[in-house]
PAROLO-708172 format. One line per field, with one value per residue (C-alpha): residue number from 1; residue in one letter; z, y negated, x. Coordinates in Angstrom, 3 decimals, decimal comma. Example, Ala and Ser with C-alpha at 12.3 -4.5 7.8 and 13.67 -1.06 7.14 Angstrom:
REM PAROLO-708172
k	(1_2)
r	(A_S)
c3	(7,800_7,140)
c2	(4,500_1,060)
c1	(12,300_13,670)
//
This chain:
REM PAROLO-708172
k	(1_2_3_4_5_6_7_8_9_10_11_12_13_14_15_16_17_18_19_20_21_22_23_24_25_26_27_28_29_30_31_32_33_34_35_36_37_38_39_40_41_42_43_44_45_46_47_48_49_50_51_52_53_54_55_56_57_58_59_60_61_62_63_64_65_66_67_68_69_70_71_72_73_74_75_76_77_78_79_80_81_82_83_84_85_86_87_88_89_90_91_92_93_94_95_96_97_98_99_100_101_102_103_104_105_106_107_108_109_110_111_112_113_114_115_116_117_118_119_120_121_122_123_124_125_126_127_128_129_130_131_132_133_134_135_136_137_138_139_140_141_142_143_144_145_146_147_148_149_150_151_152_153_154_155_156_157_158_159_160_161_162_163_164_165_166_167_168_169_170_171_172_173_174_175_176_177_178_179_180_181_182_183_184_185_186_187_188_189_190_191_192_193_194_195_196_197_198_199_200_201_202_203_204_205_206_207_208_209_210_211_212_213_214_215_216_217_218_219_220_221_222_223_224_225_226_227_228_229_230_231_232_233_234_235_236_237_238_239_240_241_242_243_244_245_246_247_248_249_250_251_252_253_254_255_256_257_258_259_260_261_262_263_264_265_266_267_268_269_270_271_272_273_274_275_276_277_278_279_280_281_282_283_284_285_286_287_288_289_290_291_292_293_294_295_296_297_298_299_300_301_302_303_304_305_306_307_308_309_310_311_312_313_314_315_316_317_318_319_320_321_322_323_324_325_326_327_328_329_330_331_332_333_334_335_336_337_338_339_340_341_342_343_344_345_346_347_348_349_350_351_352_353_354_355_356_357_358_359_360_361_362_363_364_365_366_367_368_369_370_371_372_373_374_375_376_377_378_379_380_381_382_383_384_385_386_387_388_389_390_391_392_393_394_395_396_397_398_399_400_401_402_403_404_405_406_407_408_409_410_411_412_413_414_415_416_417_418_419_420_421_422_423_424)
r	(X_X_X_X_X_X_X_X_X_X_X_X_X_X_X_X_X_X_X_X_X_X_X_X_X_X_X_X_X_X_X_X_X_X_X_X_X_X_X_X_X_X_X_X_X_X_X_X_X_X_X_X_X_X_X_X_X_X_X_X_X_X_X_X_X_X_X_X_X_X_X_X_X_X_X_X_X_X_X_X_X_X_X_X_X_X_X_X_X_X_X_X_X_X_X_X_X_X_X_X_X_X_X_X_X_X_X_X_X_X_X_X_X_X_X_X_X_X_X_X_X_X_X_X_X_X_X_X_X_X_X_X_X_X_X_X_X_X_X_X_X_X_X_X_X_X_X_X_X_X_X_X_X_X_X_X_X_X_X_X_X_X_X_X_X_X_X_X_X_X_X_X_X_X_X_X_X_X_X_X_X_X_X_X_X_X_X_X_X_X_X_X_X_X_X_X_X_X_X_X_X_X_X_X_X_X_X_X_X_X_X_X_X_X_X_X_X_X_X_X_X_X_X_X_X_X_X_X_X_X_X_X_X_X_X_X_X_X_X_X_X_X_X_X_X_X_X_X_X_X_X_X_X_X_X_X_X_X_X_X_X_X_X_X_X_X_X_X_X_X_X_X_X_X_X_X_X_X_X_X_X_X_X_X_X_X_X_X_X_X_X_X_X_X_X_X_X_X_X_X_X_X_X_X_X_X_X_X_X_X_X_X_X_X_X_X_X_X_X_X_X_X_X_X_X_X_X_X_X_X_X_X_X_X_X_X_X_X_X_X_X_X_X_X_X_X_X_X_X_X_X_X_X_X_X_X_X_X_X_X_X_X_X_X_X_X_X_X_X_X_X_X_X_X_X_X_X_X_X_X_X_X_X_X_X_X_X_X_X_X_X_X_X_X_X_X_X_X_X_X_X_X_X_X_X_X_X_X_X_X_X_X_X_X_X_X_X_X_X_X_X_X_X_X)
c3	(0,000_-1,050_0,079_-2,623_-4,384_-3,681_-3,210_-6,569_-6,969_-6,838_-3,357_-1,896_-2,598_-1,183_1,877_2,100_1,480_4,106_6,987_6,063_5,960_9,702_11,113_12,889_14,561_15,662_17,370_19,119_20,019_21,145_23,066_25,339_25,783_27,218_29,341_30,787_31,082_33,104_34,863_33,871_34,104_34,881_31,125_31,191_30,301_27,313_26,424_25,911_23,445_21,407_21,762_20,714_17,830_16,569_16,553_14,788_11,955_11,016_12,318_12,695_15,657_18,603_22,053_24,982_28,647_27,462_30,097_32,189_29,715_26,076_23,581_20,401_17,132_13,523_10,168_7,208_3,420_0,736_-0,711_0,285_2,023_5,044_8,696_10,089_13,610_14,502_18,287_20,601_24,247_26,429_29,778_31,341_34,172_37,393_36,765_37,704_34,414_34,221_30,490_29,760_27,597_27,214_27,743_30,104_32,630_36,363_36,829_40,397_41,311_44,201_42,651_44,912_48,189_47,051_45,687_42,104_39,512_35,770_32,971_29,624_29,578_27,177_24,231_24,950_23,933_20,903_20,062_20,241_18,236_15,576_15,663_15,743_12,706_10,892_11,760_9,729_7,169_6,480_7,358_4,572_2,119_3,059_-0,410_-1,793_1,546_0,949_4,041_7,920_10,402_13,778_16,285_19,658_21,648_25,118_28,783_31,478_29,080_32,053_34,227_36,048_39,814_42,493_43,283_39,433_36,015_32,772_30,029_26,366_28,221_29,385_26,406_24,160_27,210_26,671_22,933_21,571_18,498_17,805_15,543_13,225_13,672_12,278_10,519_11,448_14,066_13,679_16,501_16,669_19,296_19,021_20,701_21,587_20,472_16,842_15,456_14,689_10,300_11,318_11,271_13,156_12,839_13,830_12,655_15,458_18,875_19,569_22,878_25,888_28,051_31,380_34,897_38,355_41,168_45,093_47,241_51,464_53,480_56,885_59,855_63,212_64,976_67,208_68,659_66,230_68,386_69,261_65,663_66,748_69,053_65,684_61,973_59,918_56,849_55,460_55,265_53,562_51,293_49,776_49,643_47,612_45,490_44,287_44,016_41,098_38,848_38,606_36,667_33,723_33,641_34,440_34,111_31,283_27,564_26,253_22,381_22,144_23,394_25,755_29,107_32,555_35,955_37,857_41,650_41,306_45,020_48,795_52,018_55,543_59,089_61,007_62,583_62,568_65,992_65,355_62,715_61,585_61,266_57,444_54,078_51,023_47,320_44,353_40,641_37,098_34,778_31,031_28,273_24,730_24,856_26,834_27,720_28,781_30,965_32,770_33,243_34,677_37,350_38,484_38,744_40,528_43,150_44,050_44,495_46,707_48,916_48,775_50,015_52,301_54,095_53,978_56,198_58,583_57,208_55,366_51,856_50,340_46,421_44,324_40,686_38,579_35,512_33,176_29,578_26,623_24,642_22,029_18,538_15,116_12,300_10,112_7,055_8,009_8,471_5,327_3,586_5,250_4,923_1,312_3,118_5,786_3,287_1,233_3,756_5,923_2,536_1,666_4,231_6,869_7,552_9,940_11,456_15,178_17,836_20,120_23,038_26,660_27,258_27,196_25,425_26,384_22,539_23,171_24,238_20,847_19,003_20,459_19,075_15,530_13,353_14,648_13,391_16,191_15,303_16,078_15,330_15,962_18,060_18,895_17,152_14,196_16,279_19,491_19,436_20,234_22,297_24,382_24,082_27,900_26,782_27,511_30,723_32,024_33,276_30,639_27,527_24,923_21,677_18,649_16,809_13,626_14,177_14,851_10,521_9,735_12,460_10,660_7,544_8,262_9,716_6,780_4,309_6,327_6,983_3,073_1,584_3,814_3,354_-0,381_-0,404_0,593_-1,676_-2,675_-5,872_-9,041)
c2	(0,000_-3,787_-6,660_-8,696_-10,800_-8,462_-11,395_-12,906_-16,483_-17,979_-16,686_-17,426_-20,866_-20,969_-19,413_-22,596_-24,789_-23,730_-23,574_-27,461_-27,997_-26,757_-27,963_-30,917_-28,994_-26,279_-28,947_-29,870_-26,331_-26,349_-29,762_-28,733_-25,201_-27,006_-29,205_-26,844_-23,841_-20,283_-17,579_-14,029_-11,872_-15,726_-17,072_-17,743_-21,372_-20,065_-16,929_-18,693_-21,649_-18,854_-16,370_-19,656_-20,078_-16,550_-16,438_-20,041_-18,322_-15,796_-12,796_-9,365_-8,102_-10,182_-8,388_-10,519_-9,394_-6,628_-5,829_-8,588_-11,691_-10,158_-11,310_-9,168_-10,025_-8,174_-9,941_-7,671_-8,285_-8,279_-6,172_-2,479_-1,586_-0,491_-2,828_-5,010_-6,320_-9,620_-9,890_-13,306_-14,119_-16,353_-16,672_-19,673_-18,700_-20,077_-22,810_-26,718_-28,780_-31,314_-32,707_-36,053_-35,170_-36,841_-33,552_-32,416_-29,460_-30,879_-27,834_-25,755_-22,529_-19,503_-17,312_-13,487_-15,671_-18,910_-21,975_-22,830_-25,038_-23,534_-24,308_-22,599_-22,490_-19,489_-20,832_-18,942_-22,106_-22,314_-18,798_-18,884_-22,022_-20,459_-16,993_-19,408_-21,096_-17,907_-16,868_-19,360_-19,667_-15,502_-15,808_-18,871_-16,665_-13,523_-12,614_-12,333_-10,818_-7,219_-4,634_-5,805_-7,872_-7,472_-10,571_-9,505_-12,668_-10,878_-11,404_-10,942_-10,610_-12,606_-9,410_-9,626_-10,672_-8,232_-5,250_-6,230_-3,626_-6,122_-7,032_-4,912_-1,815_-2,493_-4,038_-0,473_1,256_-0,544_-0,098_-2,596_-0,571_1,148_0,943_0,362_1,716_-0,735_0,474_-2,140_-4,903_-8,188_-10,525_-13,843_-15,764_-19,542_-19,631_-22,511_-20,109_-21,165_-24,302_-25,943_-24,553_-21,331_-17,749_-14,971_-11,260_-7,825_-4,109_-1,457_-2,571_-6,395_-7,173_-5,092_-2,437_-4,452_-2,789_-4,305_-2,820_-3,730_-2,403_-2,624_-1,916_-0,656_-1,750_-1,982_-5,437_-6,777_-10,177_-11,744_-11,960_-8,490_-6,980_-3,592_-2,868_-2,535_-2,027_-4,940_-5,046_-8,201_-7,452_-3,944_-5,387_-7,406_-4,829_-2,984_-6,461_-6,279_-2,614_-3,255_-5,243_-2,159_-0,447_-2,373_-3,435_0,183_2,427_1,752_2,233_-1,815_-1,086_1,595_-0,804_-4,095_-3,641_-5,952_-5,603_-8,456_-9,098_-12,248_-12,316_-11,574_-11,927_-11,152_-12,449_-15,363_-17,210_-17,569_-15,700_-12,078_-9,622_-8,102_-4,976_-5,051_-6,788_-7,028_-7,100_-7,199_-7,296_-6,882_-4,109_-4,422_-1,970_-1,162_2,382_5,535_7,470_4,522_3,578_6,426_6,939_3,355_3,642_7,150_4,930_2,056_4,383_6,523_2,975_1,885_4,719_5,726_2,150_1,978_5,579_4,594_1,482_3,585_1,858_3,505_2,826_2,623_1,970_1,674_1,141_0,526_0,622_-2,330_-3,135_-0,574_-1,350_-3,790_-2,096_-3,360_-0,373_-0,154_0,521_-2,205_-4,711_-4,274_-4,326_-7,655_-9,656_-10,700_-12,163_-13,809_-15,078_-16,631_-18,457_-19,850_-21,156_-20,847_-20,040_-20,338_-16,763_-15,501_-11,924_-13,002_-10,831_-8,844_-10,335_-9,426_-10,943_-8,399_-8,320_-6,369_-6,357_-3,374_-1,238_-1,584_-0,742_2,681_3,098_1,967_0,360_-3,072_-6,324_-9,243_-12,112_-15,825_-18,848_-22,232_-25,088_-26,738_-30,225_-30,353_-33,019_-30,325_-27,525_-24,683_-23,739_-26,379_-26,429_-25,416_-22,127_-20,769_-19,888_-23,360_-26,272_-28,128_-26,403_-28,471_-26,703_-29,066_-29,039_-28,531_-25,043_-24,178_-24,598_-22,124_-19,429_-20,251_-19,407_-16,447_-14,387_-15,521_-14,355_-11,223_-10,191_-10,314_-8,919_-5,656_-5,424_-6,055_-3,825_-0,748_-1,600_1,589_3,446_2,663)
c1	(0,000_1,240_-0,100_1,650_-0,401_-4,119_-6,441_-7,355_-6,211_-9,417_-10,177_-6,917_-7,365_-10,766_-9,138_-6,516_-9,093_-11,845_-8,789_-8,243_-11,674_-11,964_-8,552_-9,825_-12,689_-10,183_-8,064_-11,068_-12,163_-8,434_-7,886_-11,261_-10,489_-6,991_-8,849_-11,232_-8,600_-10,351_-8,241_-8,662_-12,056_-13,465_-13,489_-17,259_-17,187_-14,729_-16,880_-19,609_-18,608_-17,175_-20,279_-22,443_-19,931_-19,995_-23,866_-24,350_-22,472_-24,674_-22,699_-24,367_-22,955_-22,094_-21,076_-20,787_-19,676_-17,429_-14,868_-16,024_-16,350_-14,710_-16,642_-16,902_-18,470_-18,871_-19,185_-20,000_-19,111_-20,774_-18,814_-17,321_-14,296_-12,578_-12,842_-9,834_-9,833_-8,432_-7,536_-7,510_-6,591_-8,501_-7,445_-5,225_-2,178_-2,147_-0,003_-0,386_-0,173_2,933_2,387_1,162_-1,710_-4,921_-6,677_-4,220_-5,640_-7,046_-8,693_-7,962_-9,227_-8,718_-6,275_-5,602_-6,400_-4,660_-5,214_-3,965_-3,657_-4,837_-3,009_-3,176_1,025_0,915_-0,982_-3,899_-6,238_-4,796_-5,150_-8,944_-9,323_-7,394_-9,940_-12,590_-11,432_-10,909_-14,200_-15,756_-13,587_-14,389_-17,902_-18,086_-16,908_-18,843_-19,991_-16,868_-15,758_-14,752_-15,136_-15,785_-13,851_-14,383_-13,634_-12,090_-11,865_-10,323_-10,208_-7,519_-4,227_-2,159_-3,672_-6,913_-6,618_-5,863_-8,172_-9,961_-9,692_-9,349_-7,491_-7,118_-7,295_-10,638_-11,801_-10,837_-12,465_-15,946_-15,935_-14,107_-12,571_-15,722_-18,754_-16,980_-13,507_-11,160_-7,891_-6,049_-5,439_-3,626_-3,019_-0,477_1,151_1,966_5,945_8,236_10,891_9,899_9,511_6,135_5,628_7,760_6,414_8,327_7,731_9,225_8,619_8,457_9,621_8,790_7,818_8,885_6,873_5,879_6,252_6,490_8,111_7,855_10,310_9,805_12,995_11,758_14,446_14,005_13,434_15,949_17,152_19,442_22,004_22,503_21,854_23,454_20,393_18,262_18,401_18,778_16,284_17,095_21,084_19,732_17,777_20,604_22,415_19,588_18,922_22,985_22,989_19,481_21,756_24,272_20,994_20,938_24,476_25,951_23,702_21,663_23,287_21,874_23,610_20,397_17,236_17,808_16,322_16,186_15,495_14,416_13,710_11,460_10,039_11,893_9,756_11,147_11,109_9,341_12,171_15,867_16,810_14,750_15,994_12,377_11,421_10,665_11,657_9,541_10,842_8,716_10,103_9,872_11,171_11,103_11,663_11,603_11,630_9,757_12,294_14,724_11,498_11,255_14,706_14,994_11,736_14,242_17,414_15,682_13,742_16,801_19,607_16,877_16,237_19,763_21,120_18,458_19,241_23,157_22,127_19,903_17,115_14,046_12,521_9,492_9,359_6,301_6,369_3,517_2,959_1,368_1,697_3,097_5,810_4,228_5,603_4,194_3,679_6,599_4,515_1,463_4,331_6,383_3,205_2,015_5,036_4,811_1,566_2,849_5,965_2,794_1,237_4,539_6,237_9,976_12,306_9,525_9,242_11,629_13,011_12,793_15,019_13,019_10,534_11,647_8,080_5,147_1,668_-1,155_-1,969_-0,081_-3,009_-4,849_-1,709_-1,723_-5,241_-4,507_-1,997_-1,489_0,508_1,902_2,989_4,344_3,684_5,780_4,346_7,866_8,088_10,618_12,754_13,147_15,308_13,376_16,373_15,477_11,563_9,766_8,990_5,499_3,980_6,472_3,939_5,675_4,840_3,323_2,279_2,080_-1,141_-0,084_0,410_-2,865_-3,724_-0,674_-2,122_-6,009_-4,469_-2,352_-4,906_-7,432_-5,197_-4,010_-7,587_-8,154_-5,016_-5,655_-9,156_-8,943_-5,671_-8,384_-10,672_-12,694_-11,478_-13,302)
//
């Protein structure tokens, strides 16, 4: 199957011309979404502009509520042919806001106990703008629309709160890729790593497997100044926190997939003069291959016990975990670049290095052939080197992007659906 050149001329254009057509309305679906941002399994302010959208175009199918507040909607062509599914996050982080925007996020919420700030830092806004756009650029050309195109607008990709199911997962569990079955899913991400008129891609492994790890040293309290009368946790666990970078760095061969371990949180004691009696540590570890992923929960678990029961101290490690290893079909990629190449322009298109970041876009890919992809929001005159990257209170995503990410999963959704077509 090629891509190259499938969608006849004539329809292309109309394609290019209906995502400039809606640009300024996607910027304002955008720019409120942004203002108004909703944490995950809580997008009901969000669900239901883009249920109200959905339904105002004439679909024939639209789902709301699915795996908490996924909306899901169907538009059928005119014409015959297979089904393509088009994927979009909605949910903001937990993050207080520190651009100067007009629309800029004041919104707080109770977050797992605290409160928060909400922020959409990952580009999540823009992302269902853009499937909003696309959804009536493809619904406006219905009759020469060949096949189906499902709309999966999901919940809960940051991870639902504590205690809560959510996310793709969910969403596949409730029916999301059924009735119809789509052979294929395509997804994008708008990155600070690119900048804003740039399109990255990546066959197989792109984004890393996401697990987190907490690790409690159990001591035995003691006044601090007669540490001998006890078991210190907190000297154990940094002993167990120095001994976790020996994983990656010895332990782990990096020239066959990159891997990391973090420690991102330490908790411990009350006051300066008592040695407690235990030490919490909770991490990240991210991988880009099964085997290396198992092998790495093994290493972790038995460095941490091990140091632990060297310092008279116990251990207790639990590791959990999340997201897949995001990996884009060889085949449906190579067949979709001369696509993407179309819509990004000369030397716009660009091999990107792989994603220590995660995606729960993941959890569809394992169901059928899936495509990820980025999309620049940097400004031309900022290195993206130097951009705030996303999920910082500072990211800023330039608007322009939001047209090239209309128009790439337009002409995507076409080329493979007319790429299908029925024989004869």
């Amino acid at each position: 199957m090629s891509a190259r050149d499938v969608i006849p001329s004539s329809l292309a254009e109309q394609i290019d011309a209906a995502a400039r057509a809606v640009e300024a309305q996607v910027i304002a679906w955008r720019r409120d979404l942004h203002e108004y941002p909703e944490l995950g399994n809580r997008e009901f302010r969000t669900a239901g502009i883009v249920a109200a959208h959905l339904q105002k175009l004439g679909l024939d199918d639209v789902r709301t509520k699915v795996a908490h507040t996924g909306v899901v909607g169907v538009l059928k062509g005119a014409l015959p042919g297979p089904t393509v599914a088009l994927r979009a996050d909605m949910d903001a982080l937990p993050v207080t806001e520190q651009v100067d925007l007009p629309f800029a996020s004041k919104v707080r919420t109770q977050w797992n106990g605290e409160e928060v700030g909400v922020m959409h830092a990952c580009g999540h806004d823009c992302h269902v703008a853009i499937l909003m756009g696309v959804a009536q650029v493809l619904a406006g050309l219905r009759s020469q629309l060949r096949g189906t195109v499902k709309f999966i607008f999901q919940p809960a990709e940051e991870m639902p709160p504590a205690g809560e199911e959510g996310g793709a997962k969910l969403m596949i569990a409730e029916g999301a890729l059924e009735n119809p079955v789509p052979q294929a899913i395509f997804g994008l991400h708008v990155t600070s790593r690119l900048a804003v008129g740039m399109v990255g891609y990546r066959p197989g492994p792109t984004m890393a497997s996401s697990d987190r790890f907490s690790i409690t040293v159990h001591g035995k309290q003691t006044h601090g100044a007669a540490p001998w009368l006890g078991v210190d946790p907190i000297v154990t666990a940094a002993q167990v926190v120095l001994g976790l970078q020996t994983v990656i760095s010895r332990g782990t061969d990096i020239t066959r997939e990159p891997a990391v371990v973090t420690v991102g949180m330490i908790r411990g004691g009350v006051r300066e003069n008592i040695i407690p009696d235990s030490v919490e540590m909770r991490g990240t570890i991210r991988t880009f291959e099964e085997t290396m992923r198992d092998e790495i929960h093994e290493r972790v678990t038995t460095l941490a016990e091990s140091v632990s029961r060297g310092s008279r101290a116990g251990c207790t490690v639990c590791i959990e975990k999340n997201y897949p290893v995001t990996v884009n079909d060889p085949a449906l990629t190579e067949a979709m670049v001369p696509t993407l190449q179309r819509v990004a322009g000369p030397g716009k298109l660009e091999l990107v290095p792989k994603v220590t970041g995660a995606e729960d876009f993941s959890f569809f890919q394992r169901i059928i052939p899936g495509l990820f992809f980025f999309v620049g929001v940097t400004p031309k005159e900022i290195e993206p080197a130097k951009a705030y990257s996303n999920h910082s209170p500072s990211f800023f995503a330039h608007e322009d992007g939001l047209l090239i990410g209309v128009r790439s999963l337009a002409h995507l959704t076409c080329d493979f659906l007319e790429s299908r077509k029925p024989a004869g």
